[in-house]
C-alpha positions in Angstrom: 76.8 106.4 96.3 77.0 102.7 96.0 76.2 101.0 99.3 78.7 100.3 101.9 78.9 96.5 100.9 80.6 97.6 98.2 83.9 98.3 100.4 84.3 95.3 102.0 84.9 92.2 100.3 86.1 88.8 101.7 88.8 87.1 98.9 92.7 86.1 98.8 95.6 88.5 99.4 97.8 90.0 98.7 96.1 92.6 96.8 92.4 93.8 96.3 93.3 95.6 92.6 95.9 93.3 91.3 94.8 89.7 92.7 90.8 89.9 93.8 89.5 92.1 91.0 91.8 90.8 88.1 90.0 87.1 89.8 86.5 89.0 89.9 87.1 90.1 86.3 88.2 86.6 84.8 85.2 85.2 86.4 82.8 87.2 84.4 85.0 86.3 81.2 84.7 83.1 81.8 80.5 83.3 82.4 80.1 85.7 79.5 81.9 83.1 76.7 81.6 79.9 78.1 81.8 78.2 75.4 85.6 79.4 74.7 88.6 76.4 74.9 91.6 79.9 75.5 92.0 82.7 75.9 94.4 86.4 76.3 94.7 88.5 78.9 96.5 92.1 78.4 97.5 94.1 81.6 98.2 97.2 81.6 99.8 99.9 83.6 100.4 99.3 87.4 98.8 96.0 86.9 101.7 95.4 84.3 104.6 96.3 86.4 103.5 94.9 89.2 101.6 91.8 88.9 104.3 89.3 88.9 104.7 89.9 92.5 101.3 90.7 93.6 100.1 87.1 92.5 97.9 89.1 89.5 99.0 86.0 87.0 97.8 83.1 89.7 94.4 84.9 90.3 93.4 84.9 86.8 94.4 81.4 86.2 92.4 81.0 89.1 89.0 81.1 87.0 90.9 80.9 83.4 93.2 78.0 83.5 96.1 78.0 81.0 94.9 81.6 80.1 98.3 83.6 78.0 98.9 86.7 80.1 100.8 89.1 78.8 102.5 92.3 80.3 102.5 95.2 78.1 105.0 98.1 80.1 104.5 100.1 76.9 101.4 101.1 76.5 100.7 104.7 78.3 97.1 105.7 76.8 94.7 103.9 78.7 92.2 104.9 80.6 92.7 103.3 84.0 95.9 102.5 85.5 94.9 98.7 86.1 93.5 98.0 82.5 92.8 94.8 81.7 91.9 92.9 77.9 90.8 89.9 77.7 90.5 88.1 74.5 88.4 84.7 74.8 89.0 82.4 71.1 87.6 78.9 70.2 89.4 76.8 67.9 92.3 79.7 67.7 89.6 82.1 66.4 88.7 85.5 68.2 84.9 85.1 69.6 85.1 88.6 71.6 86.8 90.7 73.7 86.5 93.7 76.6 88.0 95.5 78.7 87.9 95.3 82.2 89.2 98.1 84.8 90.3 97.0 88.7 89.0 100.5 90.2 90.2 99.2 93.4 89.2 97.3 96.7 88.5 94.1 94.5 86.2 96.2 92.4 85.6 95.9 89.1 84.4 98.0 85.9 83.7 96.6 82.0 84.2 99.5 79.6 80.8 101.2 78.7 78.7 98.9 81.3 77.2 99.2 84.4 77.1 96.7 86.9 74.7 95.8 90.1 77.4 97.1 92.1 77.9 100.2 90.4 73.9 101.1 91.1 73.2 103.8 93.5 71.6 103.6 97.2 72.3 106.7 98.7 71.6 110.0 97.2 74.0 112.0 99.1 77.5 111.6 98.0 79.8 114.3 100.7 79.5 114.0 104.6 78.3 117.3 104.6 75.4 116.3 103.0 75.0 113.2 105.3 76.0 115.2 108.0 72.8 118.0 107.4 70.6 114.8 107.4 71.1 113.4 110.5 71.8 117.0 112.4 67.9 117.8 110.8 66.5 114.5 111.9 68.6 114.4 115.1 69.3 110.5 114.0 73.0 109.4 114.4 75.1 108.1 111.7 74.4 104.1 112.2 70.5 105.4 112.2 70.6 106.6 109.1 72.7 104.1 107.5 70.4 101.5 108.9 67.8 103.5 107.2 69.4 103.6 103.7 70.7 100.3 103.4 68.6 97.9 105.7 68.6 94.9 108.0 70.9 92.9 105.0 74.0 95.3 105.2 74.3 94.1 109.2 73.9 90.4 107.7 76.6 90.6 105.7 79.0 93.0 108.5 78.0 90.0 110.4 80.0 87.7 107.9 82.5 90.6 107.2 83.5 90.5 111.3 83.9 86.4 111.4 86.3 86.9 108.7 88.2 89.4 110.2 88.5 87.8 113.6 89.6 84.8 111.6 92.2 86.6 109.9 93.6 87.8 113.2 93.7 84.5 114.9 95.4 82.5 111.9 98.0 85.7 111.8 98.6 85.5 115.2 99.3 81.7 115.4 101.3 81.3 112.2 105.0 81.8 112.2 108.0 81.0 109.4 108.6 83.0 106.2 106.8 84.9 103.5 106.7 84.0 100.2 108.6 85.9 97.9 112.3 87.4 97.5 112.2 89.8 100.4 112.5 86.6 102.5 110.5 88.2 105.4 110.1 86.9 108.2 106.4 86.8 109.8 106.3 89.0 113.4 102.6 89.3 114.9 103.3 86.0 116.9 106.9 87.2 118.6 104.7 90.9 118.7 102.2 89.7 120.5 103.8 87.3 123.0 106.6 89.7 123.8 106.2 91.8 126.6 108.9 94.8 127.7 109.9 94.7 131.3 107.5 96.9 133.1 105.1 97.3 130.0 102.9 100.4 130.7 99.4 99.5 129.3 99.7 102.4 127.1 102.8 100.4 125.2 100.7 97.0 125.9 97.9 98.5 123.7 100.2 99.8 120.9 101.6 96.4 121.1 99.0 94.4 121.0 96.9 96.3 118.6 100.1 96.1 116.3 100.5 92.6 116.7 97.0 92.4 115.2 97.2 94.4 112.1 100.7 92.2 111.4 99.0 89.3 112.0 96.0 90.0 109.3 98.6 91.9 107.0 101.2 88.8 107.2 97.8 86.4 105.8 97.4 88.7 103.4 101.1 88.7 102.1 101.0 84.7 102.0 97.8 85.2 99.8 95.4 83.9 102.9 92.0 85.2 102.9 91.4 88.4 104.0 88.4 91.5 103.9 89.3 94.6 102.0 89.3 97.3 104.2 88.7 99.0 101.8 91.6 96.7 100.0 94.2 94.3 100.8 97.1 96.2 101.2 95.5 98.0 104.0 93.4 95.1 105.3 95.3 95.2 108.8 94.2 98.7 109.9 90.0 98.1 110.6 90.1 94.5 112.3 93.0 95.2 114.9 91.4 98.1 116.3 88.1 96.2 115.9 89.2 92.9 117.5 91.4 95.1 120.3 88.0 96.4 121.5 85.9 93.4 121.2 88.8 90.8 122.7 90.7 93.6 125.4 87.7 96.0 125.7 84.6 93.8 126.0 82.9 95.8 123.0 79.9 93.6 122.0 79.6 92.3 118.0 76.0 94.5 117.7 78.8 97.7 119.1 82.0 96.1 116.5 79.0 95.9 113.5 77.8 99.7 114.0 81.3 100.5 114.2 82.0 98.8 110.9 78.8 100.2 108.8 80.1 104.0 109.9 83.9 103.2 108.9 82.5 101.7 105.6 80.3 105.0 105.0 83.4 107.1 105.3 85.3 104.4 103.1 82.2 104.4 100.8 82.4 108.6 100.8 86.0 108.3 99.9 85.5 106.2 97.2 83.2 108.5 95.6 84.6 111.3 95.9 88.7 110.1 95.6 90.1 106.6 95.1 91.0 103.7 97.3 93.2 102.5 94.4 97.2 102.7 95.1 98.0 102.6 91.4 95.4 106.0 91.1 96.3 107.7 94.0 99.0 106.2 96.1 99.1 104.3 99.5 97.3 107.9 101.1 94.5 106.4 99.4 94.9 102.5 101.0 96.0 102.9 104.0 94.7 106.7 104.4 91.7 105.7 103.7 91.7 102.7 106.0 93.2 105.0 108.8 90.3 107.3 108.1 87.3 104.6 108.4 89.4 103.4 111.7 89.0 106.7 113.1 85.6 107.0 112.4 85.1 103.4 113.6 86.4 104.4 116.9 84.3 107.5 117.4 81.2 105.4 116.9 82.7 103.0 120.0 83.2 105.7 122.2 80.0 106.7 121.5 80.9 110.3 120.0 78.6 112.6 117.8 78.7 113.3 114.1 81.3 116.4 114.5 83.9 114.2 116.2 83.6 111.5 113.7 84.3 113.9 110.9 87.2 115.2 113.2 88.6 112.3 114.0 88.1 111.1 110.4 89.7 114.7 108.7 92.5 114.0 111.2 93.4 110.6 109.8 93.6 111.3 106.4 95.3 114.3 107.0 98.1 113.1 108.2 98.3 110.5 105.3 98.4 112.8 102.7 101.1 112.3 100.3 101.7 108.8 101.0 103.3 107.1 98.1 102.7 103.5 97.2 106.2 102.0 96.5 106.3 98.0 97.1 109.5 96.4 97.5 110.0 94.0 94.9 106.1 94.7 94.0 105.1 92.3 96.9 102.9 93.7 99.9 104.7 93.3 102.7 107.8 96.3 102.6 106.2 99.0 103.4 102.9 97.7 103.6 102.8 95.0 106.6 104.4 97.6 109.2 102.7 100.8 107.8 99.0 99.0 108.7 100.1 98.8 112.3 101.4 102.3 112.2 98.1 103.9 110.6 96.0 101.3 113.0 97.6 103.8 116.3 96.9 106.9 113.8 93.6 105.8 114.0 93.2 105.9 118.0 95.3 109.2 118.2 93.2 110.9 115.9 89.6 109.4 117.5 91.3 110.8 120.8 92.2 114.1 119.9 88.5 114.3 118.8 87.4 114.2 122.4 89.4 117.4 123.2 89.7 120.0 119.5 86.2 119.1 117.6 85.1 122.7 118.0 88.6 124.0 116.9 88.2 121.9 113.4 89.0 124.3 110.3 89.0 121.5 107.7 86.2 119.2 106.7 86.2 115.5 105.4 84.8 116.9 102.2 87.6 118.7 101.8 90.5 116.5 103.0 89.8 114.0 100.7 89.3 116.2 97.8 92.7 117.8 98.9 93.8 113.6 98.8 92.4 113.2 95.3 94.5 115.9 93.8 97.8 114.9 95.6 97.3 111.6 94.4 96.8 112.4 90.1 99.4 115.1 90.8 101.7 112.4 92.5 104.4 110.7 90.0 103.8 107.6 88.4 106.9 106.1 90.3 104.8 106.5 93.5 101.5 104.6 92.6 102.2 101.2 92.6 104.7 100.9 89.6 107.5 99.8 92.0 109.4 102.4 90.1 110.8 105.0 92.7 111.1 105.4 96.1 111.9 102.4 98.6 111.2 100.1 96.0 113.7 101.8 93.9 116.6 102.1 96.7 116.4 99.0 98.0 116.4 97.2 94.8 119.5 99.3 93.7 120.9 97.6 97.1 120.2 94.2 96.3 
């Protein structure tokens, strides 16, 4: 597996395929032909139908200025659902060309090349295997992690938290209205400053924790910087629970770090094995994955062993199997704002229920997010990230 810095990454919303990588990937256009006065950019698939509203155009121009992008919806034979060409020219002549995949959570890949983050750290690619390791060694998770990837990976979790807790606080200040058609209305301020008449602090901390993952999910939608968690569309999930724990449960930063390098092992796992891509597998693998390294996240606060992380963690993505990704409009905010909230208490439910049914567990990780793979190539195009079908498709029909 690559190492866990891999699945966090600090850049502009509103989305980690269609607006970071597409900006990752024009960056390294731009350094490989430097001497090139224009160029052509292709997008394909998901990328193509959705890009307008995902900002996809206003990244790349972000490191190719006055670049010609192009939308091809025709094109079905690639082999990536966000395929990218670029074409760099000098004097109107062709001076090369490549293709560029965004394999999700800003990540990128050039056709037949390997990159420094596609190298391998770790060996072991399933928890089970991970799992054995530590249960041989009787080392917990964050030991071995701290083992395999060394004193940097909490350097830079260090840098991953500040941006998250700025995330929250800018979220939870800002008010007015998204960009975009849909009009929407920002809500983590009026969320988080409205209490019910005899609140129980059960509804205070679904409240408050939801308030959070609105409040990074609404920076993300106005294309504010943000950390993929693994990616932008499900970038609310990780730092409310996180920043609910340090800010109303007193959990230190070393505690919110080690909590943050297990979820990004179990985000890491997933990646290998599945997808964290929308326009692969569907939103079960954003936000289902998010939910499941929140899970896991949580375990590793309470202080749990390895079985009820993998509980807690199966649990999650479980329950988000099937999820289809089906933008309104192709922006990030209908479904997507309100659904991180929603998998953000999945999250604590499932690291709860941990506690109690560990030992009745039938189903592993390994196995859940196999199961998650398959559901997502088997899912209709419509429902990864076209904007084709489901709420995207009703709702526009509506307006």
């Amino acid at each position: 597996m690559k190492s866990i810095k891999s699945v966090y990454k600090i850049g502009n919303g509103p989305s980690s395929s269609h607006t970071v990588g597409p900006y990752n990937a024009a960056g390294l256009v731009r350094e490989r032909w430097p001497d090139a006065d224009g160029f052509e950019v292709t997008l394909y698939g998901s990328l193509a139908f959705t890009g307008t509203g995902h900002g996809t155009e206003k990244a790349i121009w972000g490191r190719l200025p006055g670049a010609a992008v192009f939308a091809d919806t025709e094109t079905t034979d690639i082999p990536h659902p966000n395929t990218m060409l670029f074409v760099a020219k000098k004097n109107g002549a062709e001076i090369g060309r490549v293709r560029i995949f965004s394999i999700g959570g800003g990540s990128i890949r050039v056709e037949g090349e390997e990159s420094d983050e596609e190298k391998e750290v770790w060996p072991q690619k399933s928890f089970a295997e991970i799992a054995a390791i530590c249960k041989k060694q009787d080392i917990s998770l964050v030991e071995l992690i701290r083992r395999m990837e060394g004193a940097s990976l909490w350097e830079y979790l260090a840098v991953v938290w500040r941006a998250m807790q700025d995330a929250v606080a800018r979220g939870l200040a800002a008010e007015g209205t998204l960009p975009g058609r849909l009009n929407l209305t920002r809500k983590a301020k009026m969320l988080y400053e409205k209490r019910c008449h005899n609140e129980s602090s059960d509804l205070t901390q679904n409240r408050v924790i939801s308030a959070y993952a609105y409040a990074v999910s609404e920076e993300n939608a106005d294309e504010h910087v943000v950390v993929t968690a693994p990616t932008c569309g499900s970038c609310g999930v990780i730092p409310s629970l996180m920043y609910y724990m340090s800010r109303d449960r007193g959990y230190s930063d070393a505690e919110i770090l080690d909590a943050l390098a297990v979820a990004g092992l179990i985000g890491n796992i997933i990646r290998t094995n599945a997808s964290i891509s929308g326009a692969e597998c569907g939103c079960q693998a954003e936000i289902g994955s998010a939910c499941t390294m929140g899970a896991a996240a949580m375990t590793t606060l309470y202080g749990l062993g390895i079985d009820e992380t993998e509980y807690a963690s199966e649990t999650a993505m479980e329950h988000n199997l099937g999820l289809t990704c089906d933008p309104v409009f192709g922006l990030v905010q209908i479904p997507c704002i309100e659904r991180n909230a929603v998998a953000a208490m999945r999250a604590v439910t499932s690291a709860s229920l941990s506690m109690f049914l560990t030992e009745t567990r039938k189903i592993s990780l390994d196995d859940v997010i196999a199961t998650m793979y398959r559901t997502g190539l088997d899912m209709n195009e419509k429902y990864r990230e076209t904007s084709h079908g489901g709420l995207a498709q009703i709702y526009s029909e509506k307006a």
